[in-house]
Each structure stands twice: as structure tokens, then as C-alpha cells.
PQR file of N, CA, C, O and H, with PARSE charges and radii, in Angstrom:
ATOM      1  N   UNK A   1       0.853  -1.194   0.000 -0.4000 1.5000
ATOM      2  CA  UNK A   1       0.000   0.000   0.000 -0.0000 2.0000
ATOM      3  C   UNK A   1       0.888   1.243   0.000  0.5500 1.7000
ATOM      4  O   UNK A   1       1.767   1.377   0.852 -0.5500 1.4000
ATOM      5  N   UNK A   2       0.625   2.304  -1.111 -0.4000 1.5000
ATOM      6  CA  UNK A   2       1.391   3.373  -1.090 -0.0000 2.0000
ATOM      7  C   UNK A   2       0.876   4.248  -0.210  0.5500 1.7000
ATOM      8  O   UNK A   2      -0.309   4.195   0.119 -0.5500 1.4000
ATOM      9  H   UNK A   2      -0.088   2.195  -1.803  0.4000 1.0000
ATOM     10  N   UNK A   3       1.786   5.216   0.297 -0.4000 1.5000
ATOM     11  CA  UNK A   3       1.419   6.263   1.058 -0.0000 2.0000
ATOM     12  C   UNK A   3       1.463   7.650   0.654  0.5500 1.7000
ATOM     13  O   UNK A   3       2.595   8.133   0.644 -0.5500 1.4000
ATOM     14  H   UNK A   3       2.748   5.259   0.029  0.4000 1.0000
ATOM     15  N   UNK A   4       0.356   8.533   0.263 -0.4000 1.5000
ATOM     16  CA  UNK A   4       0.825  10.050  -0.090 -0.0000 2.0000
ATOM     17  C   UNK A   4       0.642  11.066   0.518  0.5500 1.7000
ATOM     18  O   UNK A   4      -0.255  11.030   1.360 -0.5500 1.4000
ATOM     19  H   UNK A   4      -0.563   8.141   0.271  0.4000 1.0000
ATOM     20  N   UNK A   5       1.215  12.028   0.382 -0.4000 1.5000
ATOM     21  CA  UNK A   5       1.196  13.002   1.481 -0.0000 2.0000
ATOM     22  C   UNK A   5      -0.019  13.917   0.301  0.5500 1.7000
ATOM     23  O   UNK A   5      -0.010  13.969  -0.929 -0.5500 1.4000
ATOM     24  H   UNK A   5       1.944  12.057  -0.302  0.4000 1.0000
ATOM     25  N   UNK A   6      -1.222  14.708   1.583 -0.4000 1.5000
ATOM     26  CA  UNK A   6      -1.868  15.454   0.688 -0.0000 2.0000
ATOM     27  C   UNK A   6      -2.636  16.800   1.718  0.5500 1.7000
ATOM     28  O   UNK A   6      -2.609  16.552   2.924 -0.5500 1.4000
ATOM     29  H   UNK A   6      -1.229  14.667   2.582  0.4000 1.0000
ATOM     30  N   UNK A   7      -2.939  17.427   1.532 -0.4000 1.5000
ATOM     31  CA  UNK A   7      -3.030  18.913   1.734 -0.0000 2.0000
ATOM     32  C   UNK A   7      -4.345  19.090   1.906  0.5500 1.7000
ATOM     33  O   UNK A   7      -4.863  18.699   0.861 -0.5500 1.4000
ATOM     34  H   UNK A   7      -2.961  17.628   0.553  0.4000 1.0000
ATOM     35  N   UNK A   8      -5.323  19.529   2.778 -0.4000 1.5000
ATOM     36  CA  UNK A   8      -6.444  19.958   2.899 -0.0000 2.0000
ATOM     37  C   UNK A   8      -6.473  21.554   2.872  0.5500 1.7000
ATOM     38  O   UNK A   8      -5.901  22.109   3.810 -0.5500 1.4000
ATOM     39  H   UNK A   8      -4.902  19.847   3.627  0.4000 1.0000
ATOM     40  N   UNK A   9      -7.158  22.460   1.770 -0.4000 1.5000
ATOM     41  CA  UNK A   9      -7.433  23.801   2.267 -0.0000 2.0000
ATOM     42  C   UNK A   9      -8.413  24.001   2.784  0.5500 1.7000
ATOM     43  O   UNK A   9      -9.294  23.179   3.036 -0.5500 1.4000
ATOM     44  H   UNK A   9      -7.623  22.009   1.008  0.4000 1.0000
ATOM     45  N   UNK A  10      -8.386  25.639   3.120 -0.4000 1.5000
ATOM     46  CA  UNK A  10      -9.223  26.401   3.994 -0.0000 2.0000
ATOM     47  C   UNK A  10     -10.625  25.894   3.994  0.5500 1.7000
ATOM     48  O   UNK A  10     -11.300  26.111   5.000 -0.5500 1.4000
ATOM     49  H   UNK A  10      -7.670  26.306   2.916  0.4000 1.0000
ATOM     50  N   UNK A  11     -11.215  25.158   2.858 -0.4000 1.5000
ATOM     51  CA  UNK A  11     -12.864  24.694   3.136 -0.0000 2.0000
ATOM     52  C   UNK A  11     -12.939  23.345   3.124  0.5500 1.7000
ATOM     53  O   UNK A  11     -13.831  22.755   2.515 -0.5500 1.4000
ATOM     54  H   UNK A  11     -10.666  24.982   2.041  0.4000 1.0000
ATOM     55  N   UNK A  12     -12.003  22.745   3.799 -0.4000 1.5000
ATOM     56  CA  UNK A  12     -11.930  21.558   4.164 -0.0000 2.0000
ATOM     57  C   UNK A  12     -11.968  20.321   3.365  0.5500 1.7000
ATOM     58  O   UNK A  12     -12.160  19.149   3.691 -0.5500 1.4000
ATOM     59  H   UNK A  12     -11.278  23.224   4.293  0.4000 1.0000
ATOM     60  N   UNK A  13     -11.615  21.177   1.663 -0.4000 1.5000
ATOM     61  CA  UNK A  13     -10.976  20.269   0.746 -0.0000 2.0000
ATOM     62  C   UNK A  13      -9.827  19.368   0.677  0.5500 1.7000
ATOM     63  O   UNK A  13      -8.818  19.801   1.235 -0.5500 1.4000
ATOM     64  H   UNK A  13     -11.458  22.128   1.399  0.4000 1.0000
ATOM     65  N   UNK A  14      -9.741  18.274   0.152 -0.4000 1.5000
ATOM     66  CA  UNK A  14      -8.381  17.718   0.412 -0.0000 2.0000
ATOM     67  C   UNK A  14      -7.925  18.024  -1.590  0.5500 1.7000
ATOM     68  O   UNK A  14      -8.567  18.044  -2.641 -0.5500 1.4000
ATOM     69  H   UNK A  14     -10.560  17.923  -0.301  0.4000 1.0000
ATOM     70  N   UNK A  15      -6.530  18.200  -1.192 -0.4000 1.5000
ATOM     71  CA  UNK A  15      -6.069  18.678  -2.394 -0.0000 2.0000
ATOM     72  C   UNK A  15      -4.774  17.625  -3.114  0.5500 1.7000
ATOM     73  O   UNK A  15      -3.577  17.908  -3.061 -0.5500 1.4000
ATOM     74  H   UNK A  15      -6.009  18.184  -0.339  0.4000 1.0000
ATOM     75  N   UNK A  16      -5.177  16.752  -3.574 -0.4000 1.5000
ATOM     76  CA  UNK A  16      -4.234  15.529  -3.919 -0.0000 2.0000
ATOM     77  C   UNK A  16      -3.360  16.023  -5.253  0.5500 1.7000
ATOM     78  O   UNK A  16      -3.716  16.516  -6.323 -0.5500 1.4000
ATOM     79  H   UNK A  16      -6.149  16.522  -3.617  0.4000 1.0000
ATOM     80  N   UNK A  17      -2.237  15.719  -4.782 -0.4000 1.5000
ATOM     81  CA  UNK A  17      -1.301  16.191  -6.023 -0.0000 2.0000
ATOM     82  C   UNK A  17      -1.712  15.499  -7.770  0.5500 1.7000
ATOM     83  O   UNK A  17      -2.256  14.397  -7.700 -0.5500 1.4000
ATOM     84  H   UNK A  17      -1.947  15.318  -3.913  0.4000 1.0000
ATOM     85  N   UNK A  18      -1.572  15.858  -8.741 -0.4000 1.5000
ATOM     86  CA  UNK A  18      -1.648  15.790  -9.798 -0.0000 2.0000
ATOM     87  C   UNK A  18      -1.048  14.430 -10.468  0.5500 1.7000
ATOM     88  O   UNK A  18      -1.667  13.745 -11.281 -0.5500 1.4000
ATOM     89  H   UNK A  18      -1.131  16.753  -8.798  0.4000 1.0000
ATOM     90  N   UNK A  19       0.155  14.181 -10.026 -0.4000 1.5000
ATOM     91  CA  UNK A  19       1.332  13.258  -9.739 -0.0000 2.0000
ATOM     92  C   UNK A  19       0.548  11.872  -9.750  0.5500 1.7000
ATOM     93  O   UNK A  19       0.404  11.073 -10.676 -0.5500 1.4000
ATOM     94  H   UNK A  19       0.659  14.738  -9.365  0.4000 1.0000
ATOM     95  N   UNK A  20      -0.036  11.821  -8.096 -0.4000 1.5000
ATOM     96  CA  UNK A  20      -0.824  10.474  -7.531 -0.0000 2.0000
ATOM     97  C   UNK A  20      -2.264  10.458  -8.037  0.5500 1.7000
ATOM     98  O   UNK A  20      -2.971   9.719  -7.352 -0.5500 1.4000
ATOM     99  H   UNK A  20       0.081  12.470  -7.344  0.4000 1.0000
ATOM    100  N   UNK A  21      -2.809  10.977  -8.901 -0.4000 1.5000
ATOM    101  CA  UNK A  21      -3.982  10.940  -9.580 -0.0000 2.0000
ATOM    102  C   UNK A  21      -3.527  10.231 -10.761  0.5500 1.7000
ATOM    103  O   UNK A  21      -4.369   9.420 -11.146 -0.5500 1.4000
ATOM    104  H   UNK A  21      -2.235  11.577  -9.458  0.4000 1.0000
ATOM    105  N   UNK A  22      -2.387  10.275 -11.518 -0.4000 1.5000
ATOM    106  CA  UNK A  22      -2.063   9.932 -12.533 -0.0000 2.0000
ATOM    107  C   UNK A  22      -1.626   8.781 -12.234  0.5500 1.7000
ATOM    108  O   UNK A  22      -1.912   7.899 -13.044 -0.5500 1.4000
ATOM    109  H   UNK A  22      -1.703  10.934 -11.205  0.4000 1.0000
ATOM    110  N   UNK A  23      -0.682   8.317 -10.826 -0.4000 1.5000
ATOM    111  CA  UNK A  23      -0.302   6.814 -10.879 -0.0000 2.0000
ATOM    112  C   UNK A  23      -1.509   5.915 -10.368  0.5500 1.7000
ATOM    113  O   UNK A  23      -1.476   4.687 -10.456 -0.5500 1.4000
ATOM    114  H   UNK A  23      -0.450   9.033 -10.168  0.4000 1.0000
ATOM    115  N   UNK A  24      -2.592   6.630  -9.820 -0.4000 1.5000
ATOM    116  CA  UNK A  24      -3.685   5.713  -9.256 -0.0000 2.0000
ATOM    117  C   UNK A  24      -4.731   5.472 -10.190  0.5500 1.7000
ATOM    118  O   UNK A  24      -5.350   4.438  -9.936 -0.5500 1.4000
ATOM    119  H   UNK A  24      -2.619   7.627  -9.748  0.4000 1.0000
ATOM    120  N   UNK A  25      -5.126   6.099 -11.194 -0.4000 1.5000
ATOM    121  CA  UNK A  25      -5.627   6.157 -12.429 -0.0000 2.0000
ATOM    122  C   UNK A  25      -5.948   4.632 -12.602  0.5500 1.7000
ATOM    123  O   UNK A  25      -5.098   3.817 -12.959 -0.5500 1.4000
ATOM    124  H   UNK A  25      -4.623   6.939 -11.400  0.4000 1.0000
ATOM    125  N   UNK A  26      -7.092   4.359 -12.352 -0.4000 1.5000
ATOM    126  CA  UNK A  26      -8.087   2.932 -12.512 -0.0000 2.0000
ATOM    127  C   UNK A  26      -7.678   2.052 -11.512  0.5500 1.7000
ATOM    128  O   UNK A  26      -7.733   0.827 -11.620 -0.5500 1.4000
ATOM    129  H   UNK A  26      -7.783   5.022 -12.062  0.4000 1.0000
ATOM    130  N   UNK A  27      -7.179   2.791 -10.327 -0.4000 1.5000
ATOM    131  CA  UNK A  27      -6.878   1.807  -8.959 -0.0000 2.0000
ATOM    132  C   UNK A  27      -7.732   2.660  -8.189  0.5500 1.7000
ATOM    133  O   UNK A  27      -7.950   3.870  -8.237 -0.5500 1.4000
ATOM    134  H   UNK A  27      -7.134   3.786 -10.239  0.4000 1.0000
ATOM    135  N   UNK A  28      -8.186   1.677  -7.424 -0.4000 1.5000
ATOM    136  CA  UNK A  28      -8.687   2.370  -6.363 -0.0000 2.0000
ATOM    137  C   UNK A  28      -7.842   2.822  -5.044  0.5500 1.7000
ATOM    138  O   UNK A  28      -7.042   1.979  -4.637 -0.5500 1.4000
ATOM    139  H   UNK A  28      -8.009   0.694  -7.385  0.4000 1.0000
ATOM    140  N   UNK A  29      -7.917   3.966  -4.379 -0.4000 1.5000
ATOM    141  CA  UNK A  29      -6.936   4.797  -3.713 -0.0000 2.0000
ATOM    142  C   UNK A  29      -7.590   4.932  -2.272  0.5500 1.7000
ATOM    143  O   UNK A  29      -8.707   5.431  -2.129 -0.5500 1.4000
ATOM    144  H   UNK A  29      -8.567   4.651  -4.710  0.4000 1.0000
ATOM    145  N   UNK A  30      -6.728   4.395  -1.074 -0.4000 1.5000
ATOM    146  CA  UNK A  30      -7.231   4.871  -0.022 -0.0000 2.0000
ATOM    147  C   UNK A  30      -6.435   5.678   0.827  0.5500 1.7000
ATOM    148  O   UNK A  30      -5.231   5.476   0.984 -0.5500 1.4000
ATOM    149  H   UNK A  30      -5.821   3.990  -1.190  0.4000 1.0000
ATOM    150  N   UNK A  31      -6.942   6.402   1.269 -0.4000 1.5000
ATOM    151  CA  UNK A  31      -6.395   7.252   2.247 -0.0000 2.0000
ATOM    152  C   UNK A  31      -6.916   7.394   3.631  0.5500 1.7000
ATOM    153  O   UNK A  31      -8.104   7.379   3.953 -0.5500 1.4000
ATOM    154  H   UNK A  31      -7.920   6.566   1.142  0.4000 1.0000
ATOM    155  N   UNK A  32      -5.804   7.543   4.474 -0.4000 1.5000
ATOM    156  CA  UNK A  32      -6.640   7.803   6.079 -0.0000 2.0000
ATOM    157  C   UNK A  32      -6.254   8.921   6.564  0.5500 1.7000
ATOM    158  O   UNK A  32      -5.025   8.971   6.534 -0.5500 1.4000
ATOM    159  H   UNK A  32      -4.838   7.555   4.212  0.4000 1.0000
ATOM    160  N   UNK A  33      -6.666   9.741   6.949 -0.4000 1.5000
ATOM    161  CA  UNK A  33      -6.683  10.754   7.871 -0.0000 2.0000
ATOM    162  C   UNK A  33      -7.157  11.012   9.253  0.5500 1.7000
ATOM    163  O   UNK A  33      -8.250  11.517   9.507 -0.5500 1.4000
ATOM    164  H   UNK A  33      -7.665   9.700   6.974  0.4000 1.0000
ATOM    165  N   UNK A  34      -6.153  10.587  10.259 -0.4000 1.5000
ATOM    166  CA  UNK A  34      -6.604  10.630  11.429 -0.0000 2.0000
ATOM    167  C   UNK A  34      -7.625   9.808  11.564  0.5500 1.7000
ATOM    168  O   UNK A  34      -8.564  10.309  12.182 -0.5500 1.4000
ATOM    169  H   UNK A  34      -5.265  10.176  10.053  0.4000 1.0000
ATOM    170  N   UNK A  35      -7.800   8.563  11.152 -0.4000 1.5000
ATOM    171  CA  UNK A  35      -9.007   7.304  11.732 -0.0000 2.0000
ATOM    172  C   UNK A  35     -10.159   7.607  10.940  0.5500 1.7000
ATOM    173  O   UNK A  35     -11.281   7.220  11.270 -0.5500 1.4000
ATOM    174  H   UNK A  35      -7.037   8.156  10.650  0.4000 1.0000
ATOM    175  N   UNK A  36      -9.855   8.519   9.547 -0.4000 1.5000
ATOM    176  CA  UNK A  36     -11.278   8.696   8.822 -0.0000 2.0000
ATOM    177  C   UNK A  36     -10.617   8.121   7.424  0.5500 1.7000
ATOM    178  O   UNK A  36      -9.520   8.365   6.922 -0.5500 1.4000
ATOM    179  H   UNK A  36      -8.944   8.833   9.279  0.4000 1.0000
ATOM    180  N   UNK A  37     -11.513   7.409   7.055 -0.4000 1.5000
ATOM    181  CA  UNK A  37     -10.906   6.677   5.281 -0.0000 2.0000
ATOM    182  C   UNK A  37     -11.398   7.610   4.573  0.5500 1.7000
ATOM    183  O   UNK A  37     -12.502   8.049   4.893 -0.5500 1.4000
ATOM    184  H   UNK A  37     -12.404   7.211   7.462  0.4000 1.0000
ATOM    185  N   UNK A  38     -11.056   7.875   4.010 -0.4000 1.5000
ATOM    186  CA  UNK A  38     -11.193   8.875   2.193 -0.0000 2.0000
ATOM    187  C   UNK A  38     -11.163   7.572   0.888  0.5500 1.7000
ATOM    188  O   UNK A  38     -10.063   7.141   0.541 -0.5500 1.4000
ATOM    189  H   UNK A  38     -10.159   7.518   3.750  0.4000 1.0000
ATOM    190  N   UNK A  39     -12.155   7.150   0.386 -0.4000 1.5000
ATOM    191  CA  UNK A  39     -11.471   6.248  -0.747 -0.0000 2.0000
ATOM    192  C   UNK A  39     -11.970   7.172  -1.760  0.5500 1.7000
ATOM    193  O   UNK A  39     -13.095   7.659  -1.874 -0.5500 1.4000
ATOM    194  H   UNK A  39     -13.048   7.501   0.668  0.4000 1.0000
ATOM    195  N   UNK A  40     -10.477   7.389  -2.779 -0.4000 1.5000
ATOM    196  CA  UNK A  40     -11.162   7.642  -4.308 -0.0000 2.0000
ATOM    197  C   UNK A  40     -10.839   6.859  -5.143  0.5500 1.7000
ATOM    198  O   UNK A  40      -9.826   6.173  -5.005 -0.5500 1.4000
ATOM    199  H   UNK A  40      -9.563   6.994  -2.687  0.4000 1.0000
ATOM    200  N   UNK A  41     -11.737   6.768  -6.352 -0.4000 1.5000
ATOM    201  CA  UNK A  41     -12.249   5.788  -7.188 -0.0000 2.0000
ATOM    202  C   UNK A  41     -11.963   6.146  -8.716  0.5500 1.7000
ATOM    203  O   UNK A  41     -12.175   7.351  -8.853 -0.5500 1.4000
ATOM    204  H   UNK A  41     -12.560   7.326  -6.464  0.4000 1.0000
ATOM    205  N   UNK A  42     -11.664   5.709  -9.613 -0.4000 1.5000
ATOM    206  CA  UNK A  42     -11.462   6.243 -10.160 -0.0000 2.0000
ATOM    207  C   UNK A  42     -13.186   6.682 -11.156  0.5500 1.7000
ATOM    208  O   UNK A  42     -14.156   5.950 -10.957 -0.5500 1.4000
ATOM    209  H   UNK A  42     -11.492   4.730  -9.502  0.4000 1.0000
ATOM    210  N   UNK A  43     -13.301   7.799 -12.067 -0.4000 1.5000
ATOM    211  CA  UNK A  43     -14.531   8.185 -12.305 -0.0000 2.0000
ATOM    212  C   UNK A  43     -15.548   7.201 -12.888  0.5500 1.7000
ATOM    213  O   UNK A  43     -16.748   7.331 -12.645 -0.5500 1.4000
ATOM    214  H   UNK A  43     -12.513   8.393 -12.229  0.4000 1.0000
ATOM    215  N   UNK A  44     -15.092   6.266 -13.620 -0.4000 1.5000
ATOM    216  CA  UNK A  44     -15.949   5.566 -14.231 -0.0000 2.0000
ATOM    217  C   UNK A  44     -16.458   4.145 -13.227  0.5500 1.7000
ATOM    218  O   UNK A  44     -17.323   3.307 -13.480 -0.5500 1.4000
ATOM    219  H   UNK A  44     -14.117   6.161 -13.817  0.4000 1.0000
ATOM    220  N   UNK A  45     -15.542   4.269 -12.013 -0.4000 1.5000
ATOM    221  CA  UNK A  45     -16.864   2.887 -10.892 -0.0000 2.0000
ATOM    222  C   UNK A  45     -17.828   4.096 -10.451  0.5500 1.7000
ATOM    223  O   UNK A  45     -18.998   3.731 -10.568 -0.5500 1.4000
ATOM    224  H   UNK A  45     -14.839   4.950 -11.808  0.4000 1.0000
ATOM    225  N   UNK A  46     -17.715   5.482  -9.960 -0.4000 1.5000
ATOM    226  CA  UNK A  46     -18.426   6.168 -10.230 -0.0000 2.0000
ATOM    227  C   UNK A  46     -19.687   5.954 -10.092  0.5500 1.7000
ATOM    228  O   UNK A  46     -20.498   5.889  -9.168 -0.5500 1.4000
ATOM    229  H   UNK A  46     -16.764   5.779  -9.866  0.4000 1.0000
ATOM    230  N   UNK A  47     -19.668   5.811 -11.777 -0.4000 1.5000
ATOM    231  CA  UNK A  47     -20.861   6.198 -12.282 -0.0000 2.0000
ATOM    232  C   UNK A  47     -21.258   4.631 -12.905  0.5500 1.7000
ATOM    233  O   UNK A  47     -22.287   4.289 -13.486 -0.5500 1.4000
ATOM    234  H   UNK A  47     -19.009   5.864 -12.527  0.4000 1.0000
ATOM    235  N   UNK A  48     -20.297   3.993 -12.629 -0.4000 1.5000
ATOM    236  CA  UNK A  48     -20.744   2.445 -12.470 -0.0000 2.0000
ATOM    237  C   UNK A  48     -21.972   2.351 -10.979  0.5500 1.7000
ATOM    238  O   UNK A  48     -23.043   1.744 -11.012 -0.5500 1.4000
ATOM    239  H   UNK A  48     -19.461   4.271 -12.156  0.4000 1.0000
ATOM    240  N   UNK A  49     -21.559   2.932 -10.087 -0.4000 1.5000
ATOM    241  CA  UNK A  49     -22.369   2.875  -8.643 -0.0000 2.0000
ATOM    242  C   UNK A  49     -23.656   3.767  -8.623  0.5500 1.7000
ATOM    243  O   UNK A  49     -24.822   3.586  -8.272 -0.5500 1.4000
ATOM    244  H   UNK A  49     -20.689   3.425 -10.061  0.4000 1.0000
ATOM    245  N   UNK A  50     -22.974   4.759  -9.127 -0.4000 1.5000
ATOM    246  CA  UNK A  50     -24.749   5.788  -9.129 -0.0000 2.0000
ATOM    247  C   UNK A  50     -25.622   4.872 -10.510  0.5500 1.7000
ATOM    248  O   UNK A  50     -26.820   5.048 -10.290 -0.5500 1.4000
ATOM    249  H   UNK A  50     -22.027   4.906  -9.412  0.4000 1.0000
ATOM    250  N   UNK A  51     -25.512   4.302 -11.346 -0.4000 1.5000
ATOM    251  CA  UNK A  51     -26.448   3.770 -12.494 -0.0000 2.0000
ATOM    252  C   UNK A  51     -27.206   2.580 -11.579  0.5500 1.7000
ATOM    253  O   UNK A  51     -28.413   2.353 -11.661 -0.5500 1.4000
ATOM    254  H   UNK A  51     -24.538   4.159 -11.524  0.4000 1.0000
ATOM    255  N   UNK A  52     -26.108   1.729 -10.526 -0.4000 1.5000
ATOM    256  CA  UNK A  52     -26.510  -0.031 -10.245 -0.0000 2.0000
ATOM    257  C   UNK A  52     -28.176   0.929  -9.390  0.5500 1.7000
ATOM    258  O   UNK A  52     -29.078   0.263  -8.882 -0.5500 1.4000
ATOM    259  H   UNK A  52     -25.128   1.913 -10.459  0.4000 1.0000
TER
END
């Protein structure tokens, strides 16, 4: 499991580098922050999940 470092701004966005979007690209990506999971997906399970 890789680990990335990522940046939340002022409205409590998380701001993932450009970099790790491109190597995670059709993987699914988890992240933890302080005991909270963040998973992103890539766009097309998406909208695989909002259609089922």
C-alpha cells in the first residue's frame, strides 16, 4: 500500500497532487486521515455505482 502526502485547504478540501492521480488512475486509492478513510475511485466505478 502506497502512502501520499496530501493537503487539505481552507474549506476543508483535500487537495491531492496531480502526480498520484495519474499513478492511481483505474486503482482504487485509499487514504486515512486521522481514523477517517477517504477512498477515491477512479470516475468511471463512479458512475458504475450511481447507475446499479
Amino acid at each position: 500500500m502506497q502512502k501520499f502526502d496530501v493537503q487539505i485547504d481552507e474549506k476543508g478540501r483535500v487537495l491531492i497532487p496531480r502526480l498520484v492521480m495519474n499513478i492511481v488512475r483505474g486503482k482504487r486509492l485509499v487514504m486515512t486521515f486521522d481514523n477517517t478513510e477517504i477512498r477515491i475511485m477512479p470516475q468511471a466505478m463512479y458512475r458504475n455505482m450511481e447507475s446499479a
